[in-house]
C-alpha positions as CSV (number, residue, x, y, z in Angstrom):
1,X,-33.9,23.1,-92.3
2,X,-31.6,20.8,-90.3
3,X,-28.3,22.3,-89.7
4,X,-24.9,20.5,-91.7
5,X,-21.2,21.3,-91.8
6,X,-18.8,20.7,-94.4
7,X,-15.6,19.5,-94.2
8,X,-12.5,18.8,-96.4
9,X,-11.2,15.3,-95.7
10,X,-8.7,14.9,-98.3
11,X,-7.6,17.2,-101.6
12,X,-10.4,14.8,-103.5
13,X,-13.2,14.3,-101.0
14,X,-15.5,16.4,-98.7
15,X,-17.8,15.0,-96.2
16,X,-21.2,16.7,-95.4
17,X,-22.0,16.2,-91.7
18,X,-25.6,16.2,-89.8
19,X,-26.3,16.5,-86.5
20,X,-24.5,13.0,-84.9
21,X,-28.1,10.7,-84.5
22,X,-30.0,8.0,-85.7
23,X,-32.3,9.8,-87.7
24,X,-34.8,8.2,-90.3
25,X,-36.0,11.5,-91.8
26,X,-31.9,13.1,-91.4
27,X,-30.7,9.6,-93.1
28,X,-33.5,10.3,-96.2
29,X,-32.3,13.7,-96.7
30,X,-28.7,12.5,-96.9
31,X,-29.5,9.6,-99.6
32,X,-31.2,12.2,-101.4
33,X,-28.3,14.0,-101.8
34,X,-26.1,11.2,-102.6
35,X,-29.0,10.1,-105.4
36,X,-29.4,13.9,-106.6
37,X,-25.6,13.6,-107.1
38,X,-25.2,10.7,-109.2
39,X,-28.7,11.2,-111.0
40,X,-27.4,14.4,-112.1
41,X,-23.9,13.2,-113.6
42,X,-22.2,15.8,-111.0
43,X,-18.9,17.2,-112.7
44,X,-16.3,15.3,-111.1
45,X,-17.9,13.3,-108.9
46,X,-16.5,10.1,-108.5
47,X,-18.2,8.1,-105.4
48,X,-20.7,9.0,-102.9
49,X,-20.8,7.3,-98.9
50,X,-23.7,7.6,-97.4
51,X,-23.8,6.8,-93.9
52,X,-25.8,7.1,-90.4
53,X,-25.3,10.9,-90.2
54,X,-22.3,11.8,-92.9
55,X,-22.2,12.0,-96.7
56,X,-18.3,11.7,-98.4
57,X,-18.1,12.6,-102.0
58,X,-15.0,12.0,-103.5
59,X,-14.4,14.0,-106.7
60,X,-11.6,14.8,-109.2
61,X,-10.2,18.1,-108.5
62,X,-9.2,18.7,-112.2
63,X,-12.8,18.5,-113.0
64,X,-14.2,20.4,-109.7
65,X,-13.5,22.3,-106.5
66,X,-14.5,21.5,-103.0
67,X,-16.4,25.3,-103.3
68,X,-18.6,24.2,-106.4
69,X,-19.6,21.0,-105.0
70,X,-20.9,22.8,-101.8
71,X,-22.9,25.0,-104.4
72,X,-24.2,21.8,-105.8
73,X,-25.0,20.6,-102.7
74,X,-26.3,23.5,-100.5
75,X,-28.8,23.6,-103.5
76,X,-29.6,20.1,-103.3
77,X,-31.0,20.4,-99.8
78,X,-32.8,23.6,-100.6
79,X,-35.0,21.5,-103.0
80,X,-34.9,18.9,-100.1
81,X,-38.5,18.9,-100.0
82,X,-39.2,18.1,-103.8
83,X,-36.9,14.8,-103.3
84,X,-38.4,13.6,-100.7
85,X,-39.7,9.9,-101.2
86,X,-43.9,10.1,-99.6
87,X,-44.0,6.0,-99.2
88,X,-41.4,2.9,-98.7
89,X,-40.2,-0.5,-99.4
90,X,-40.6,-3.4,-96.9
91,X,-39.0,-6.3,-98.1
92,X,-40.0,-9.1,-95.9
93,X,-37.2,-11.6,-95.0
94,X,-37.5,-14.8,-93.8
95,X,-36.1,-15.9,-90.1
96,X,-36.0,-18.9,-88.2
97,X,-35.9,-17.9,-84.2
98,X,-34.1,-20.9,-82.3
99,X,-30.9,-21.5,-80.4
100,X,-29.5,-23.7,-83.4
101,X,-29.5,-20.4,-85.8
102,X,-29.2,-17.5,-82.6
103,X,-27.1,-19.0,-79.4
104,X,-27.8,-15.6,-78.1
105,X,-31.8,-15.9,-78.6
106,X,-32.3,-16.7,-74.4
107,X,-29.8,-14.6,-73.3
108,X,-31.4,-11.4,-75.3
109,X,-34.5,-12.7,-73.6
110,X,-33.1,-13.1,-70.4
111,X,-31.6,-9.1,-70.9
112,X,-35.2,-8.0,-71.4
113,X,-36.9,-10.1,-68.6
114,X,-39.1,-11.4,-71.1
115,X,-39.6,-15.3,-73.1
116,X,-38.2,-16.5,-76.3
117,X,-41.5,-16.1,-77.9
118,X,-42.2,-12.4,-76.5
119,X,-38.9,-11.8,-78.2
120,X,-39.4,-13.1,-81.1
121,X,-42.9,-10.8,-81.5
122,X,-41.1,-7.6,-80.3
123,X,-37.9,-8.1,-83.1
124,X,-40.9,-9.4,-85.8
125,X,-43.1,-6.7,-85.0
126,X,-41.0,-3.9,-86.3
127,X,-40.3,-2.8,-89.2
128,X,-36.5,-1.8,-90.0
129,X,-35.1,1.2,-91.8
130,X,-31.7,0.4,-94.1
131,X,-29.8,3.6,-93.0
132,X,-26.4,2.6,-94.7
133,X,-24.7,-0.3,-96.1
134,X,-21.3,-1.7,-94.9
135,X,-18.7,-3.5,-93.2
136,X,-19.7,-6.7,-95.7
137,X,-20.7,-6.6,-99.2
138,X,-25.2,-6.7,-98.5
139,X,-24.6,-5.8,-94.4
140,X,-27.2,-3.8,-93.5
141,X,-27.3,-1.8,-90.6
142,X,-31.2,-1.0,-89.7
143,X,-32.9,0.7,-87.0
144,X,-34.3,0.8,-84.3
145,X,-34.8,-2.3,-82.4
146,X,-37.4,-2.0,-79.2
147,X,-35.4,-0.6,-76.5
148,X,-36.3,-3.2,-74.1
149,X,-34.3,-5.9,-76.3
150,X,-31.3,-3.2,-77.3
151,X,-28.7,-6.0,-75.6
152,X,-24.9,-4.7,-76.3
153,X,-22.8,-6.9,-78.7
154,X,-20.5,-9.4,-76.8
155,X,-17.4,-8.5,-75.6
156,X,-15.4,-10.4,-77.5
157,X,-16.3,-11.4,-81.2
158,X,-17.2,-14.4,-82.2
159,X,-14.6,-15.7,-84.6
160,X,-16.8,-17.1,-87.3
161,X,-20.6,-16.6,-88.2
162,X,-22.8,-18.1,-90.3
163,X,-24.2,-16.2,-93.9
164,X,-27.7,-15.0,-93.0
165,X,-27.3,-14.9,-88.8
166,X,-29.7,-12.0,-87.6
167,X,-28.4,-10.3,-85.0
168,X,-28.6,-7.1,-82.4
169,X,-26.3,-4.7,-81.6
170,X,-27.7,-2.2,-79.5
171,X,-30.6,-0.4,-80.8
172,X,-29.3,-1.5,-83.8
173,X,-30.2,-4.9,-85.8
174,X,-29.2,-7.2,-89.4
175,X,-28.0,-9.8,-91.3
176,X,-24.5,-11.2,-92.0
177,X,-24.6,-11.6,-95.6
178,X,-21.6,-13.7,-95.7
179,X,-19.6,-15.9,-93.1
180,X,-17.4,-13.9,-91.1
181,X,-15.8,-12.8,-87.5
182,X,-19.0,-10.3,-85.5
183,X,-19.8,-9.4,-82.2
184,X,-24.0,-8.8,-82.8
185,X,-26.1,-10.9,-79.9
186,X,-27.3,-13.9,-82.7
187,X,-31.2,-14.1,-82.4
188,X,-32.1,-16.5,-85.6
189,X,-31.0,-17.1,-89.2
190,X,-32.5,-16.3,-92.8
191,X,-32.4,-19.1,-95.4
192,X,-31.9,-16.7,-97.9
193,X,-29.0,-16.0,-100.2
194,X,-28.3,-12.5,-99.4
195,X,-24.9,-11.9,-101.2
196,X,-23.6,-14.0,-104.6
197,X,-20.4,-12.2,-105.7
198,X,-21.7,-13.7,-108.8
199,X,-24.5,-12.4,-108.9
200,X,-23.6,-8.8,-106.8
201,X,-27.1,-7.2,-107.5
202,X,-28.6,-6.8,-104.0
203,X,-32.3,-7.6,-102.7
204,X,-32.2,-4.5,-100.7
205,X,-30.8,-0.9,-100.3
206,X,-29.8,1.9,-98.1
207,X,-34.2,3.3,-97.7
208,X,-35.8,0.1,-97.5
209,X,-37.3,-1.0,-94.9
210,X,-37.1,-5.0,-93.9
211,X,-39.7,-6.7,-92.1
212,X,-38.6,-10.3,-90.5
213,X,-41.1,-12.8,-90.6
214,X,-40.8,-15.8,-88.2
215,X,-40.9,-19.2,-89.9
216,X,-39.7,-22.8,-88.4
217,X,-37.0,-24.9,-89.5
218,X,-39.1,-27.2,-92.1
219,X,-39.9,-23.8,-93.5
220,X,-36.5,-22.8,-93.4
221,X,-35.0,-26.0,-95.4
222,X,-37.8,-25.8,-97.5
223,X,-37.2,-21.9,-98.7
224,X,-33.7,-22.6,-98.3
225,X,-33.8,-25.4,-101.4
226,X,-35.9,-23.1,-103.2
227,X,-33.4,-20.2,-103.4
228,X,-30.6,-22.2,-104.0
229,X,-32.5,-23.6,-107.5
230,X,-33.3,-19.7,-108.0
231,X,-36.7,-20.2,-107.4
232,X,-37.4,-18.4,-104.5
233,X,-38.3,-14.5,-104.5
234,X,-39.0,-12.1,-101.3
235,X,-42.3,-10.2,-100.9
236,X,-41.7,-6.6,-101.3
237,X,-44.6,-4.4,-100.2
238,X,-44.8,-1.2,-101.6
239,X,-46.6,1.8,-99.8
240,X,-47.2,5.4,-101.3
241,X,-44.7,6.9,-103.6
242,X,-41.2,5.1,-104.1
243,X,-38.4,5.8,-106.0
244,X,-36.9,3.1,-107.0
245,X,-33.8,4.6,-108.9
């Protein structure tokens, strides 16, 4: 049983904290909970944050108590066992590997003494874990990226970025699912749509796992006029037992 603390952040939330890590197995346990929660219609719940090693559950305190939700909670992670998922989802993503999609592609290499192309294989070769969503609507932040290519963001932000740059921050690595300001080291680009605020459904979620598979730039434009006509879907492989909510 991994050891958890509760706190009271505000009269209408709590947050549930786990040992302070980057945890697959600690990161399951705490979706579970956040799941369980919903699943279940809690009494007074009214939103649930998952993140790397937290839970926040906001809740209506004419409808609860910070005391019962504990209960509901503590019992929960009791059952842990019983909710957890045997197999996963890899959703493999598209990525095109060059300086014109990731200025930072060489100098990542450079960091880890290695080439372009033995980059590209180590990022490619791993498969990453979705441990919480944020920051952007569809930004993923996935672990863990081979320690020999874990560069540091940049110093100072880059003031734009493209929708779909893949980058690395640390041991940690993803997508920016719309244009915005960032500071990740920019390795390559994704020609897929990953947020429509039309369409707000995502292709992924906090559990998945995303695979990156290397493709050139013809197969970039090509997949790239696909999805815009909505014609283009990602390969999801599915291994063991998944709950797919």
């Amino acid at each position: 049983m991994m050891d958890y603390s509760y706190f009271q952040v505000s009269e209408q939330s709590l947050e549930v904290e786990f040992p302070e890590q980057i945890n697959v197995e600690e990161n399951k346990l705490i979706q579970n909970i956040a799941r369980e929660l919903i699943d279940q219609k809690a009494v007074g719940v009214t939103g649930v944050i998952p993140a790397y090693h937290t839970l926040t559950v906001n809740f209506d305190f004419d409808l609860t108590s910070f005391r019962d939700l504990v209960d509901q909670i503590d019992e929960i992670i009791v059952n842990s066992n019983e909710l957890t998922n045997t197999g996963r989802s890899i959703i493999e993503l598209p990525v095109c590997y060059c300086s014109k999609f990731g200025p930072d592609l060489e100098d990542v290499a450079n960091f880890a003494s290695i080439s372009v192309d033995e980059l590209i294989k180590l990022h490619s070769g791993t498969d990453y874990f979705i441990y919480m969503m944020g920051f952007l609507p569809g930004f993923a932040y996935m672990g863990s990226v081979p320690e020999r290519i874990a560069m540091p963001r940049l110093e100072v932000p880059r003031a734009s970025i493209a929708a779909g740059s893949v980058g690395i921050a640390g041991a940690q690595t993803g997508m920016y699912p719309v244009e915005s300001p960032g500071g990740w080291r920019l390795i390559g680009r994704t020609p897929v749509k990953l947020y429509d605020p039309a369409r707000p459904k995502l292709k992924y979620r906090s559990g998945d796992y995303i695979r990156f598979v290397p493709i050139d730039e013809s197969e970039y434009q090509r997949i790239q006029l696909l999805d815009e006509a909505g014609k283009f879907s990602l390969n999801v492989i599915t291994e063991g037992d998944v709950d797919h909510g």
